[in-house]
N, C-alpha and C positions, 0 to 999 in steps of 0.2 A: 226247340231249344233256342235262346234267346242267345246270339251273337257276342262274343265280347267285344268291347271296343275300348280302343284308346282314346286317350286325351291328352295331348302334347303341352307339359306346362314349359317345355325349353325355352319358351318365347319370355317368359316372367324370369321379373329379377330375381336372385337367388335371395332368398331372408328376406322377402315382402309380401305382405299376405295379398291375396286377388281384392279386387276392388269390392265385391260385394261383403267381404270381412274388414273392409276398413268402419272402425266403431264398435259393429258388434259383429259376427261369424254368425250366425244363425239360419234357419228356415226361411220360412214367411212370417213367423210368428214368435215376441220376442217379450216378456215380460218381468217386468221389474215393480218393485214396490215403490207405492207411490211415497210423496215426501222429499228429503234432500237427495236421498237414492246414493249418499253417500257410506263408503265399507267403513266398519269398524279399523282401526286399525290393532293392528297382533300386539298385545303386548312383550312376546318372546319370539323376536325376530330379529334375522339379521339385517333387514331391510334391501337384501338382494331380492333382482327377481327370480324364480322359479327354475328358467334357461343356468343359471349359474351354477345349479345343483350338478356335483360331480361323481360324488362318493354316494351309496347308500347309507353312511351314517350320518352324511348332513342330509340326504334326502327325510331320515327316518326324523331326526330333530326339527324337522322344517314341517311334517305333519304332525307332529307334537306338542306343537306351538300353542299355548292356549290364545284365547282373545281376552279383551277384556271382560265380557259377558261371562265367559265361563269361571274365570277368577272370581268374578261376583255373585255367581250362583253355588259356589264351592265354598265361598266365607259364610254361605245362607245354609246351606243344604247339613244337617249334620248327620252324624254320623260316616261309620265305613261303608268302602263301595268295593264289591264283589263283581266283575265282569266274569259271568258263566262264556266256555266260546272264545276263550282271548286268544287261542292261538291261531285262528283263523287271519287273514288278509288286512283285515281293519284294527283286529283285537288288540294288536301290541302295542300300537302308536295313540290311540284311543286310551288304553290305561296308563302308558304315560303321560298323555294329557291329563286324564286325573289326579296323576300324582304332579307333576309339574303345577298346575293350576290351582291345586290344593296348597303346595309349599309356599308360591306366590300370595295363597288368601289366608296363611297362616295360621292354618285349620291341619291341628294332627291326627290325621286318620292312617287308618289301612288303607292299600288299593294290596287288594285281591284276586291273583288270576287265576282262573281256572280251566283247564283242557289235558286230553289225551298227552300232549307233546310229545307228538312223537317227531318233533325237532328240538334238538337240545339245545342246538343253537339258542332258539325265540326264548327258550325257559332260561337260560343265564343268558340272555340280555336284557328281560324284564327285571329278574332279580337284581341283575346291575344296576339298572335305575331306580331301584324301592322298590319296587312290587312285591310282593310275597305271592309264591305261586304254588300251587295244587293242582298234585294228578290225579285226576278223577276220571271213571268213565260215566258221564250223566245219564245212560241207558242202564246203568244199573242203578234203582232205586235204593238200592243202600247205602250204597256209595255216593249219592249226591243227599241221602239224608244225613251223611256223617258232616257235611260243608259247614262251617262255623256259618252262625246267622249273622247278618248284617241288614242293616240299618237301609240299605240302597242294593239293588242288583240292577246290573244291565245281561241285559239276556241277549247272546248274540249265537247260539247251536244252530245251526241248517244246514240241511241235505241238498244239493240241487245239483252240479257239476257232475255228471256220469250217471245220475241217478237212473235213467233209463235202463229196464232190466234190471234195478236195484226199487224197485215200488215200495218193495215192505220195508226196506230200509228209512225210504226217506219218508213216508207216513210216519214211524217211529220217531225217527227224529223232528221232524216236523210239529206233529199232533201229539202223541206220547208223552214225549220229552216236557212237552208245554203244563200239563195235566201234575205231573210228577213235582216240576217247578212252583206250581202255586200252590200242592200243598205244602211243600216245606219251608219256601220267602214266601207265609201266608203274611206275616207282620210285615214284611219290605216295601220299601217306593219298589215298583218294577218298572224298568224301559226297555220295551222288546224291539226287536229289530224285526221291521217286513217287508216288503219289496212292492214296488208299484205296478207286477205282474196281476196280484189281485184284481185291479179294476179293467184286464184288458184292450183290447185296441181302440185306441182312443181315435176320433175323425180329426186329423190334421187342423181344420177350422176352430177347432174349441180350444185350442191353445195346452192342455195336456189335461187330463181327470183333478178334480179338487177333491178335499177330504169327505165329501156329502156324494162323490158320483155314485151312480149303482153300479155293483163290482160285479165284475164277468169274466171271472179266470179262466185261462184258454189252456187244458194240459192237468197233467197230473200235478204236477212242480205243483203252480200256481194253486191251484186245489189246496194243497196240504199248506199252502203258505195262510190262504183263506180258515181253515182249520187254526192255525195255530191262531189268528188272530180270536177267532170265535173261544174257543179253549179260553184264551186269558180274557176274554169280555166275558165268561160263565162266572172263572171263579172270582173275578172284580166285582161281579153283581152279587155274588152268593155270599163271598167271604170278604167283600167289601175291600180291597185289596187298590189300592192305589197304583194306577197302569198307565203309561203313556205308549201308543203304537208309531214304531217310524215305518211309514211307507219312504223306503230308499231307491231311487235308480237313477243316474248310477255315479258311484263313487270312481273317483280315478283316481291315479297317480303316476307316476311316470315309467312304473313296472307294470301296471296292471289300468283294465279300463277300456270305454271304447275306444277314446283317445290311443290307447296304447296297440291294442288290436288293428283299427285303422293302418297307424304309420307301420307297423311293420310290414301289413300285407302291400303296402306302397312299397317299403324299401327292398321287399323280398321279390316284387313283380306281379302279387297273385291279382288277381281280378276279384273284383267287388262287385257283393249283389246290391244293388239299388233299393230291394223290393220294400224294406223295411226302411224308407227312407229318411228318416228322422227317430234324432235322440234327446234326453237328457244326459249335462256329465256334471257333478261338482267334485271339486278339488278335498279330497278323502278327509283334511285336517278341517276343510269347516262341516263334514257333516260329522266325524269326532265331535267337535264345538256342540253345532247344533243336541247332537245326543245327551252328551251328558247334560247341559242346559236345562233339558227336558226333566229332569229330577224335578225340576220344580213345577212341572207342569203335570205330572202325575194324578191322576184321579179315577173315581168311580161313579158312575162308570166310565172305560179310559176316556182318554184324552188320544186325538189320533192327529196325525202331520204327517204329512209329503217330507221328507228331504230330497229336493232335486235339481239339477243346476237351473239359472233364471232364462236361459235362452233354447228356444224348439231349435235344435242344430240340424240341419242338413248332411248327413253323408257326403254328398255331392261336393259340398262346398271343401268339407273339412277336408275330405280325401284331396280336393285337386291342393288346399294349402299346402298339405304335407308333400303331394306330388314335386311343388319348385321348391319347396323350404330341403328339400332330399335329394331336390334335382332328379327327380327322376319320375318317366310317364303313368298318368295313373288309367288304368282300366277298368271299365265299367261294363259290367250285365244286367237288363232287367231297367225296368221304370220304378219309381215311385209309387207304392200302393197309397192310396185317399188315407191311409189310417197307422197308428204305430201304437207301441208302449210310450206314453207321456204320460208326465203328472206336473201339475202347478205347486210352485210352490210358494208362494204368495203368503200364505200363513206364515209361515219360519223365516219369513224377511222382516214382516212385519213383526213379529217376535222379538226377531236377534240380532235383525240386518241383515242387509244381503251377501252374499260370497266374498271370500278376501280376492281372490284370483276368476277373471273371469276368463271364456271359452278363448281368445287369442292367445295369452301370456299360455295357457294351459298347450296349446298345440305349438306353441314356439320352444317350450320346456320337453312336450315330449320327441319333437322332432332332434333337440339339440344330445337329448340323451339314448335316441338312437343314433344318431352318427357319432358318438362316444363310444360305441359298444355297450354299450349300459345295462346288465342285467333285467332280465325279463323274470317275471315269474310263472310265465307259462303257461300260464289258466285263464283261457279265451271267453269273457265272456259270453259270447254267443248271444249278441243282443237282436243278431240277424233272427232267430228265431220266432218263427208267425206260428206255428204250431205248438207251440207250450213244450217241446221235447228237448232234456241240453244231457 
C-alpha cells in the first residue's frame, strides 16, 4: 500500500494560486482554439465573477445565463423543446436556459420538462420560471408514448451513480430507454447526452480523445453509455432522424463536479489518490450553452462533439491550489498513471467559442463556496475511477 503523504501549502499566500497556475492551471497539456481565442461574452449576466456567488438562487441563475450563441440559435431553431431527464443535476438550469434564451430571441415556445420528480421542490421551480413540467416514468412505454410531440428533444435519462449491483437497471435505462425514444420523437431534432467514458483511457500525450478516436469503454457503465449512442445512430440511419451526440466530462459547478469533490476532500482532510491524475471540468452553464446550440447541428447520420473543459487539469496542481486557497494541507497517495478519461474539445470551441469561465476563476468560486458553508449536493463523481465501476 502506497503511503499518504502530506504537502504543506502553509508557506503560500492565502488567495494566490501556486505558480504553475498562474495563466492557466492545467497538466502538461493545455488546449484552446485557435484564432482570437477570445470568450464570447454572456448576454445574461451580472458581470460578477463566479467567487461572488453566495445563495443557490443566484448560483442557479448564473448557470442559466444564456450566451449569445444560444439566443441566436433559438431565434433559428423552431419549434418546442422537450428536455426528457430534466430533473437530474444539469436538467433544470439547462431548460431554463432554454426558456430564458428563447424570451431573449423572442421566439414563443414551450420548454417542456420532463422526470420522475421525485423532488418537488425542482418541479415548482421549473414551473416558476416557464417551464411546463411532466411526470412521467420513461421506462414505461406508455407513458412516454402519451408525451406531447415536439419539434426538438434533448435527451438527458442515465443510470450511472450506484448502478453497481443495479446492471439490469442501468442497461434499461441506458439502452432501452434509447430504443423507446426514437420511436416516439421519430419526427424530432434529438440532442442526447453521452459521457467521454466511451472512448476510455486516453495516454496523457494525446492531449484527450477527439470525436474520430476508437472508443474503448472500460466497465459496464461505459458499455451501456456506448449502447445508447449506437441505439440512436440505428434509428438516425433507419428512420432518418436528426441526432446530435454530446460526449460530456465533466460538467461542474460549485455543488457538484470534480472541482467540487477535490476541495472538500482538502477541507475535510481526506487523502487523495493521484492514480488517475488528470481531468477535464467545464463550467455546467456553457456546456447547457453548448447543448442546446447543438439543435442546429443535428443530423443523419448524428452529428457527435466532446463537451469538455479546454485545459488537461492536474489533480496535483488543483488539489495543492485548494489546499492554500483553504489553508489547509493537502495529502497525497499513489503517482500519476501515463493515462486518464480526457476528451478534446476543440470542435465546440470552434463552433461556439471557448468557455465563459476558465479552470482558475472555477477553483477560486468553488474554494470561496466552501468556506461559505455552501451546500453540496452530495453525488461524488468518482472521476477517480480506472475500472469503469461507480
Amino acid at each position: 500500500m502506497t503511503r499518504a503523504r502530506d504537502e504543506d501549502n502553509r508557506g503560500l499566500v492565502h488567495g494566490e494560486l501556486p505558480k504553475q497556475a498562474e495563466g492557466r492551471l492545467p497538466g502538461p497539456h493545455c488546449h484552446w482554439p485557435s484564432g482570437d481565442g477570445i470568450a464570447r461574452e454572456t448576454s445574461v449576466s451580472s458581470g460578477r465573477g463566479l467567487a461572488s456567488i453566495e445563495t443557490v438562487e443566484e448560483l442557479e441563475e448564473r448557470l442559466s445565463a444564456p450566451t449569445d450563441f444560444v439566443i441566436e440559435a433559438m431565434s433559428r431553431v423552431e419549434g418546442d423543446i422537450m428536455v426528457l431527464g430534466v430533473g437530474g443535476k444539469m436538467g433544470p438550469t439547462l431548460a431554463r436556459m432554454a426558456r430564458r434564451a428563447s424570451d431573449l430571441a423572442g421566439r414563443a415556445r414551450r420548454i417542456i420538462g420532463v422526470s420522475r420528480f421525485s423532488s418537488a421542490r425542482v418541479r415548482e421551480s421549473l414551473e416558476s420560471h416557464g417551464i411546463e413540467t411532466i411526470a412521467c416514468d420513461l421506462l414505461d412505454s406508455h407513458s412516454i408514448a402519451s408525451l406531447p410531440k415536439t419539434e426538438n428533444v434533448i435527451f438527458m435519462p442515465a443510470m450511472k451513480f450506484g448502478s453497481t449491483g443495479r446492471e439490469i437497471d442501468m442497461w434499461a435505462t441506458n439502452c432501452c430507454l434509447p430504443t423507446v425514444a426514437c420511436q416516439v420523437f421519430r419526427d424530432s431534432r434529438i440532442v442526447v447526452f453521452s459521457t467521454g467514458n466511451v472512448y476510455g483511457l486516453s495516454p496523457i500525450s494525446l492531449s484527450g480523445s477527439v470525436e474520430t478516436a476508437a472508443l474503448n469503454p472500460v466497465g459496464e457503465y461505459a458499455m451501456t453509455c456506448l449502447g445508447r449512442e449506437r441505439v440512436f445512430q440505428y434509428h438516425s440511419q433507419v428512420l432518418k432522424i436528426p441526432v446530435a451526440i454530446l460526449r460530456l466530462n465533466y460538467s461542474c459547478e460549485l455543488r457538484y463536479g470534480v472541482f467540487a469533490d477535490l476541495a472538500e476532500k482538502v477541507w475535510q482532510g481526506q487523502v487523495i489518490d493521484l492514480t488517475m491524475g488528470y481531468f477535464n471540468a467545464i463550467w455546467q452553464g456553457d456546456a447547457n450553452a453548448m447543448a442546446l446550440a447543438s439543435l442546429e447541428k443535428t443530423a443523419s447520420p448524428p452529428f457527435v462533439m466532446n463537451i469538455a473543459g479546454p485545459e488537461q487539469l492536474s489533480v496535483r496542481q488543483v488539489s495543492s491550489a485548494f489546499g492554500k486557497l483553504l489553508g489547509k494541507v493537502v495529502r497525497f497517495s499513489g503517482e500519476e498513471a501515463s493515462d486518464a478519461i480526457l476528451s478534446n474539445g476543440e470542435l465546440g470551441y470552434r463552433l461556439f467559442g471557448p468557455p465563459r469561465h476558465r479552470a482558475e476563476e472555477l477553483i477560486q468560486a468553488v474554494a470561496a463556496w466552501i468556506q461559505r458553508d455552501g451546500v453540496l449536493l452530495g453525488k461524488p463523481t468518482r472521476f477517480e475511477s480506472r475500472d469503469g465501476k461507480f
